[in-house]
LUMMAR-554273 format. One record per residue: residue in three letters; x, z, y of N, C-alpha, C in turn; chain. Coordinates in steps of 0.2 Angstrom, whole numbers, plus 5000, padded with zeros to 4 digits. Atoms other than C-alpha are relative to their C-alpha. Layout:
! residues N
<pt r="ALA" n_east="X" n_up="Z" n_north="Y" ca_east="X" ca_up="Z" ca_north="Y" c_east="X" c_up="Z" c_north="Y" c="A"/>
...
! end
This chain:
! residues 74
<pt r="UNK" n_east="4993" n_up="5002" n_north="4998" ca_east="4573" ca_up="5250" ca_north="4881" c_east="4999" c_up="4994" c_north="5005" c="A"/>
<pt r="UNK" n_east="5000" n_up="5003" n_north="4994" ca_east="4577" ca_up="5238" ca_north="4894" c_east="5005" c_up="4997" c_north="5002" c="A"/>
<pt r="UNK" n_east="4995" n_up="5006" n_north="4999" ca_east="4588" ca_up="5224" ca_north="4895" c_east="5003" c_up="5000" c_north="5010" c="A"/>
<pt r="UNK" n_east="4997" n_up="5000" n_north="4991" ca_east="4600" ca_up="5225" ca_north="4912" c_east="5002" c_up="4992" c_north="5002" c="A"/>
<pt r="UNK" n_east="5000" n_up="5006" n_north="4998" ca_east="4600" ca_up="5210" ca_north="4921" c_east="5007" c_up="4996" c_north="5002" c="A"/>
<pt r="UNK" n_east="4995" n_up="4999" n_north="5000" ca_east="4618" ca_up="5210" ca_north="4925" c_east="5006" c_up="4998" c_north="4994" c="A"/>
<pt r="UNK" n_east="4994" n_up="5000" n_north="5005" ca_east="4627" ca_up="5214" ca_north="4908" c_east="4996" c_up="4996" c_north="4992" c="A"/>
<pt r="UNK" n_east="5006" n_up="5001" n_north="5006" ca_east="4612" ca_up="5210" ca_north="4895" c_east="5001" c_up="5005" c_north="4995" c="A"/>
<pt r="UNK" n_east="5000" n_up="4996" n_north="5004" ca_east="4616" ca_up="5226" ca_north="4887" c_east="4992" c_up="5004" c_north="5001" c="A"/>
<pt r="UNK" n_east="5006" n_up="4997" n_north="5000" ca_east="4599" ca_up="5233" ca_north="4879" c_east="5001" c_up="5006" c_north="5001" c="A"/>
<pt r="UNK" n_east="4998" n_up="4992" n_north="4999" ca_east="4599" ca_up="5252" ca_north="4884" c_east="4995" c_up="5003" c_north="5002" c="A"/>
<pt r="UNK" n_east="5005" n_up="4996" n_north="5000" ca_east="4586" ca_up="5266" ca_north="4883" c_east="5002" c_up="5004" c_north="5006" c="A"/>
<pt r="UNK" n_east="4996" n_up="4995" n_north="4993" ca_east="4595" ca_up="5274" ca_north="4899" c_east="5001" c_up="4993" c_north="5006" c="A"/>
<pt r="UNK" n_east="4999" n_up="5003" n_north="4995" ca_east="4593" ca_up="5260" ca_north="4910" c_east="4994" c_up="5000" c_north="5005" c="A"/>
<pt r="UNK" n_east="5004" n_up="4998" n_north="4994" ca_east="4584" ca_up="5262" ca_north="4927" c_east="4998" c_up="4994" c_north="5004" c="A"/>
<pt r="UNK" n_east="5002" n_up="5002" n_north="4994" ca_east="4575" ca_up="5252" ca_north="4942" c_east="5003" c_up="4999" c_north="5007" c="A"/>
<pt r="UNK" n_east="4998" n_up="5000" n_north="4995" ca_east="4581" ca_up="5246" ca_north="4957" c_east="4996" c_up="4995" c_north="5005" c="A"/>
<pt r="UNK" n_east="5004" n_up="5006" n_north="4995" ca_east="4570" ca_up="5239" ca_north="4971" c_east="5001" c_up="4998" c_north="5008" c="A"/>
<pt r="UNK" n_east="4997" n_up="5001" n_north="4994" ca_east="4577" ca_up="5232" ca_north="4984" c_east="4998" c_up="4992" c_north="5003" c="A"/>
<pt r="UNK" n_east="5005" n_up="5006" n_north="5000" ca_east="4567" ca_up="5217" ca_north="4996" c_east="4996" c_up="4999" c_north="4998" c="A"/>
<pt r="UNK" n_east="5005" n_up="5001" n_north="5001" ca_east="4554" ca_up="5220" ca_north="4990" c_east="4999" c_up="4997" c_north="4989" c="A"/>
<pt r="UNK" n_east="5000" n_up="5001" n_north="5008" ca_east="4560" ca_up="5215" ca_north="4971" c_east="5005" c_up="5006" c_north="4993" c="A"/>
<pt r="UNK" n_east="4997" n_up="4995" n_north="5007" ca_east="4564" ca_up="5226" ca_north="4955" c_east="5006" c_up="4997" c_north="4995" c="A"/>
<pt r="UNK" n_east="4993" n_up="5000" n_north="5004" ca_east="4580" ca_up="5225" ca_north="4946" c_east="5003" c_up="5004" c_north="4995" c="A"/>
<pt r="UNK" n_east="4999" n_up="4999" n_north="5005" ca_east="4584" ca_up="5231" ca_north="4930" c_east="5006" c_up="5002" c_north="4997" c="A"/>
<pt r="UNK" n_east="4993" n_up="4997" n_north="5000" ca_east="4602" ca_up="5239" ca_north="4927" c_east="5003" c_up="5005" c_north="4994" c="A"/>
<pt r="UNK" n_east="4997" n_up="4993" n_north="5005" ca_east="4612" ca_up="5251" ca_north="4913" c_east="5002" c_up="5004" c_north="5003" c="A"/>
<pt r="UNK" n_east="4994" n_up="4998" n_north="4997" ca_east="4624" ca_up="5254" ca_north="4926" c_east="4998" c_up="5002" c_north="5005" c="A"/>
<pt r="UNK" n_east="4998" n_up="5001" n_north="4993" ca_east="4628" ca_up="5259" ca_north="4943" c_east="5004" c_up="4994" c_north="5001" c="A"/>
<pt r="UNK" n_east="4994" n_up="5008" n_north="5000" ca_east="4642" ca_up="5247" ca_north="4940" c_east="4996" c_up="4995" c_north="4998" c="A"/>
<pt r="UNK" n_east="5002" n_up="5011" n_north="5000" ca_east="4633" ca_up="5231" ca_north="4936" c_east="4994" c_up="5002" c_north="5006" c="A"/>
<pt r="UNK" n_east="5003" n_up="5000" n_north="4994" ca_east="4620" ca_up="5237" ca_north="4949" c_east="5003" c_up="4998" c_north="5008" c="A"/>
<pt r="UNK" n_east="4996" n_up="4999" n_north="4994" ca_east="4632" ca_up="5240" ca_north="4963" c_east="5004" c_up="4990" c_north="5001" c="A"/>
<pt r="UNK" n_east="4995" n_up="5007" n_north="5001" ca_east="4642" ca_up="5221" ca_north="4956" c_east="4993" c_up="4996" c_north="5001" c="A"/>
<pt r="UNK" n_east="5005" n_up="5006" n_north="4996" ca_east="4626" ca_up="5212" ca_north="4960" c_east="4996" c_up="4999" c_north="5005" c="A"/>
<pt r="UNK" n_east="5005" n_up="4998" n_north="4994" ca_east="4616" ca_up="5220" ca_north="4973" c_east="5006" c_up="5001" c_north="5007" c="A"/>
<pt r="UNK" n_east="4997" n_up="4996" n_north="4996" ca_east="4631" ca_up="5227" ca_north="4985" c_east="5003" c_up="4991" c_north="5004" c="A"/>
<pt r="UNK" n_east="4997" n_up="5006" n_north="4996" ca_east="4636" ca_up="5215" ca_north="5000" c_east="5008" c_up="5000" c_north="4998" c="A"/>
<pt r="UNK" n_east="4992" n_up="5000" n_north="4999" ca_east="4654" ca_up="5208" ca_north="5000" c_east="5002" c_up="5001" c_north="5004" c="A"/>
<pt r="UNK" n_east="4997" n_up="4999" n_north="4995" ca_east="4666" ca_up="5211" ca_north="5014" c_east="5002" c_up="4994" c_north="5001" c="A"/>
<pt r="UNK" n_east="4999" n_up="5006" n_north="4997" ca_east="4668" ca_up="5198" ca_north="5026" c_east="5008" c_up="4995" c_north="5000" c="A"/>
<pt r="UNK" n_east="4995" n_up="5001" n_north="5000" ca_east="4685" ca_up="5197" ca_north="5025" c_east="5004" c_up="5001" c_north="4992" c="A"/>
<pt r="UNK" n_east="4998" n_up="4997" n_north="5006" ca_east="4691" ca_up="5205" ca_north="5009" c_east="4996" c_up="4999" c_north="4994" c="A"/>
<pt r="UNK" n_east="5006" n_up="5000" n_north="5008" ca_east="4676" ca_up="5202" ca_north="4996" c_east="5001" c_up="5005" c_north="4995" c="A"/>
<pt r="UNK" n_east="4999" n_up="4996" n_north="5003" ca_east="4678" ca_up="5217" ca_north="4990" c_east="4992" c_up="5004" c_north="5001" c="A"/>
<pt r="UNK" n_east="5006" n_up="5001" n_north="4999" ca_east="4659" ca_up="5223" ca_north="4987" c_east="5000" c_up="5008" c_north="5004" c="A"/>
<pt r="UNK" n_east="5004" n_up="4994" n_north="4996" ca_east="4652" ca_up="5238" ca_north="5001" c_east="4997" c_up="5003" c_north="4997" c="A"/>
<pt r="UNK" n_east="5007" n_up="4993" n_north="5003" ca_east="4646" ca_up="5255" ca_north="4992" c_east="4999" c_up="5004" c_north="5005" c="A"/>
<pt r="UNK" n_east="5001" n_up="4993" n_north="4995" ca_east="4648" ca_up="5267" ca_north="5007" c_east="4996" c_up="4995" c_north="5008" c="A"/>
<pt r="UNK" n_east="5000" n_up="5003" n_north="4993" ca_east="4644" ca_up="5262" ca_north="5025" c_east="5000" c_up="4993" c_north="5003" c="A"/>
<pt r="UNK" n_east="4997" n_up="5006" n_north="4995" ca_east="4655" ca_up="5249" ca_north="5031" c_east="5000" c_up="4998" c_north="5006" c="A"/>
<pt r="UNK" n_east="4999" n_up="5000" n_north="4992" ca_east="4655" ca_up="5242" ca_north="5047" c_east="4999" c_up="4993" c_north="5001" c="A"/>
<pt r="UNK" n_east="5003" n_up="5006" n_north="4998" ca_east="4645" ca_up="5228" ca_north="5056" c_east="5003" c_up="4999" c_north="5006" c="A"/>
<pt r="UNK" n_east="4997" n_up="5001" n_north="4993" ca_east="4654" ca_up="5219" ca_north="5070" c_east="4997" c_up="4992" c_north="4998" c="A"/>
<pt r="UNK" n_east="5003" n_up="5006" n_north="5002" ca_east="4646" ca_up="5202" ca_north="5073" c_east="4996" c_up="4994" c_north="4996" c="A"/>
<pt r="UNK" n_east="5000" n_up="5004" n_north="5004" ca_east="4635" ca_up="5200" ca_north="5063" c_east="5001" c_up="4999" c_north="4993" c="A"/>
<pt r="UNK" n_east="4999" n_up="4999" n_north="5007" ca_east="4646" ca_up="5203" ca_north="5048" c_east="5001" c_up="5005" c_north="4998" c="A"/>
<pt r="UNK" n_east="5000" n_up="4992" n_north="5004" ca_east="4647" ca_up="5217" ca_north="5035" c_east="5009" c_up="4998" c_north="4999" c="A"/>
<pt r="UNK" n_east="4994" n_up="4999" n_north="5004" ca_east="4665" ca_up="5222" ca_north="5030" c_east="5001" c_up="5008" c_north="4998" c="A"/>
<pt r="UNK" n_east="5001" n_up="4991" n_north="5001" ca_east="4671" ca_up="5238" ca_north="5021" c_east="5005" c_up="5004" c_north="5004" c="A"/>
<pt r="UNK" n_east="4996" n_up="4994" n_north="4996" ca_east="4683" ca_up="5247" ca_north="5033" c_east="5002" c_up="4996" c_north="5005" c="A"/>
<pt r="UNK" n_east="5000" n_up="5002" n_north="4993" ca_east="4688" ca_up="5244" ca_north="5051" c_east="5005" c_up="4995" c_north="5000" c="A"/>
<pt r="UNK" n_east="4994" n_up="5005" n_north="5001" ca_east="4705" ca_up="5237" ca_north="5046" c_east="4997" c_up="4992" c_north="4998" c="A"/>
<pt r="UNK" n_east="5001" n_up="5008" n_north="5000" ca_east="4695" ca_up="5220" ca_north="5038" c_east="4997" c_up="4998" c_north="5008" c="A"/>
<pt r="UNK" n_east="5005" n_up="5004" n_north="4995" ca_east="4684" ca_up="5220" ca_north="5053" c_east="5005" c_up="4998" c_north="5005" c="A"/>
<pt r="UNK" n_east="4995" n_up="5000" n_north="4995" ca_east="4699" ca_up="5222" ca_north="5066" c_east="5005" c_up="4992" c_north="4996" c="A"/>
<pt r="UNK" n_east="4996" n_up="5006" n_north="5001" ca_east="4710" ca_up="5208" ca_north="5056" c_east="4995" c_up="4995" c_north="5000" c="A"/>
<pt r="UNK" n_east="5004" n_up="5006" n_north="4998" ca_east="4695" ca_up="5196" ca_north="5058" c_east="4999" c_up="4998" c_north="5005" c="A"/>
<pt r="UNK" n_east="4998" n_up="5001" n_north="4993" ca_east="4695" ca_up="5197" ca_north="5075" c_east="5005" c_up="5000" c_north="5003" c="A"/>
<pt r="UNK" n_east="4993" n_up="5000" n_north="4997" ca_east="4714" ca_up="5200" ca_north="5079" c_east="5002" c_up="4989" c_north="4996" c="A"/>
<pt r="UNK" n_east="4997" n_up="5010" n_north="5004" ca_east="4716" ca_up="5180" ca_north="5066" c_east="4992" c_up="4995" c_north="5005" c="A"/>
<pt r="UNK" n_east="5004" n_up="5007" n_north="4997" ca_east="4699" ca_up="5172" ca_north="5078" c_east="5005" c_up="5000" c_north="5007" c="A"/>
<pt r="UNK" n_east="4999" n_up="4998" n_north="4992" ca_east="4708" ca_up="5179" ca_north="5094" c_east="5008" c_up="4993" c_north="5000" c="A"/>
<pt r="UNK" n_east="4995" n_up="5000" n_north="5000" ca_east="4725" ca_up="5171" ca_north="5090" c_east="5001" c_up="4991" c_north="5001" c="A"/>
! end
C-alpha cells in the first residue's frame, strides 16, 4: 500500500503519476487532478480537458479567457 500525497489516505489501489520529471503518489483521480491540474487564470477552477492559452495564460473555456481580455481592454 501506498500513502496518497494529497489525502494521506493509505490505499492498496493507489497509483503513480509522473509528471516533470517527478513521481506522485495518489488514491484518487480526484486528489490527483486537485494537486497536479493548472488553475484557470481567471476563474481558479482547476483545467482537466484542454483549455485554452491565450497570453501566456491557461484558462478552462474561452468565456474566462475572453472576459480577461474584454476587463484589460476597458
Amino acid at each position: 500500500m501506498a500513502k496518497c500525497e494529497k489525502c494521506g489516505n493509505d490505499y492498496k489501489g493507489s497509483f503513480e503519476v509522473v509528471m516533470a520529471g517527478e513521481t506522485h503518489t495518489y488514491d484518487s483521480f480526484e486528489c490527483a487532478i486537485a494537486a497536479l491540474a493548472p488553475p484557470c487564470a481567471h476563474c481558479g477552477c482547476k483545467i482537466i480537458g484542454h483549455g485554452v492559452q491565450s497570453n501566456d495564460k491557461l484558462f478552462c473555456c474561452n468565456h474566462c479567457a475572453k472576459s480577461v481580455h474584454l476587463a484589460a481592454a476597458s
